[in-house]
C-alpha positions in Angstrom: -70.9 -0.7 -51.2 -73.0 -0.3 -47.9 -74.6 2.9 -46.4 -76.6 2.4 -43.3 -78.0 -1.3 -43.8 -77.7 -1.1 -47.8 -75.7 -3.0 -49.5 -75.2 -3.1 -53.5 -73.3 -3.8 -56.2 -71.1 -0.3 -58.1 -68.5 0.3 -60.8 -65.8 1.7 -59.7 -64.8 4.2 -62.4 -61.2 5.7 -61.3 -59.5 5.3 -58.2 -56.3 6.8 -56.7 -55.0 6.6 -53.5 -57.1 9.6 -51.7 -60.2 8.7 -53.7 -62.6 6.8 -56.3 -65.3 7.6 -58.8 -68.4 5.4 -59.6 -71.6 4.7 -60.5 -74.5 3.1 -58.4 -78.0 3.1 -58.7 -78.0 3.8 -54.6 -79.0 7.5 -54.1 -76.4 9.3 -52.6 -76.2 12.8 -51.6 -72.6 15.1 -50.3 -71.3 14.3 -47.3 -73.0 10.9 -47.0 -70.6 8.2 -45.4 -70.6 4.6 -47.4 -68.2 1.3 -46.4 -66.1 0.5 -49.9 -65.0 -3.3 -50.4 -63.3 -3.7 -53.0 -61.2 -6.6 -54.9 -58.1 -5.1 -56.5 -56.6 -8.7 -57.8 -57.3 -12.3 -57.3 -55.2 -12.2 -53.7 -56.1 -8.1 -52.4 -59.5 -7.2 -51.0 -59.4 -3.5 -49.7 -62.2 -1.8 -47.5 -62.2 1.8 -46.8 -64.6 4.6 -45.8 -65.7 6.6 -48.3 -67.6 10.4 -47.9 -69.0 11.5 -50.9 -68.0 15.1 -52.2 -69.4 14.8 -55.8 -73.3 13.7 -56.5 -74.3 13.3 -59.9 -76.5 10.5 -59.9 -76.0 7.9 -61.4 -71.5 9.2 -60.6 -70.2 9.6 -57.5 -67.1 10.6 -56.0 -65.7 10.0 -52.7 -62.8 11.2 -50.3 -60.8 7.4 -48.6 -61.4 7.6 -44.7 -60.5 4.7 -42.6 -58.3 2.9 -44.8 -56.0 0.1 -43.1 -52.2 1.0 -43.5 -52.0 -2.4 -45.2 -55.0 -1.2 -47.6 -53.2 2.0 -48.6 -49.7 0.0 -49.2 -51.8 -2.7 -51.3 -53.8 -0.1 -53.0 -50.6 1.9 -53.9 -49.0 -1.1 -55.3 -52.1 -1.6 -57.2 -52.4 1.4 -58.8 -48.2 1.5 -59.5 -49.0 -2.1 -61.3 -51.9 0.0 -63.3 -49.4 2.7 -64.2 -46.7 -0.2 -65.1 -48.6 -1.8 -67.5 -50.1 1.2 -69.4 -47.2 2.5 -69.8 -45.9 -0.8 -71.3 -48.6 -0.9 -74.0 -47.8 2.6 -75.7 
C-alpha cells in the first residue's frame, strides 16, 4: 500500500469486487486516497486505487477506483475461484 510517498506492508481482510478491508499500522483517515498492489495467485498482481470510507485504526475499508479492466476481470475470476472452493469443502 502507498499513500503520498509511503509505502507499507497490510492484510487484506475481505475483498470483493467494489472494495477491500484491512489492517495497517499506516494512519489513515475517510476520504484519504492510497495505491493497492496486490498478488491474488502466483501469476495475477492487481493494483487499484483505493478511497477509504471506513477508519478504525488499526481496519480500514476502501471503495476500488482506477482498476484496469484486466484487474477487475482477474479479480472477478479470483474471487469466483474463492467462492468455488468454499463451496467445495462444506
Amino acid at each position: 500500500m502507498t499513500r503520498d510517498r509511503t509505502t507499507t506492508l497490510c492484510e487484506i481482510l475481505d475483498i470483493t469486487d467494489q472494495g477491500l478491508h484491512f489492517s495497517t499500522d499506516l494512519l489513515l483517515s475517510e476520504n484519504d486516497t492510497v495505491r493497492i498492489e496486490c498478488q491474488l495467485d502466483a501469476d495475477c498482481i492487481m493494483q487499484c486505487g483505493l478511497v477509504i470510507t471506513h477508519a478504525e485504526p488499526p481496519r480500514f475499508g476502501g471503495r476500488m477506483t482506477h482498476l484496469l479492466p484486466e484487474h477487475q476481470q482477474q479479480l472477478a475470476l479470483f474471487i469466483q475461484r474463492l467462492i468455488t472452493s468454499s463451496m467445495a469443502g462444506l
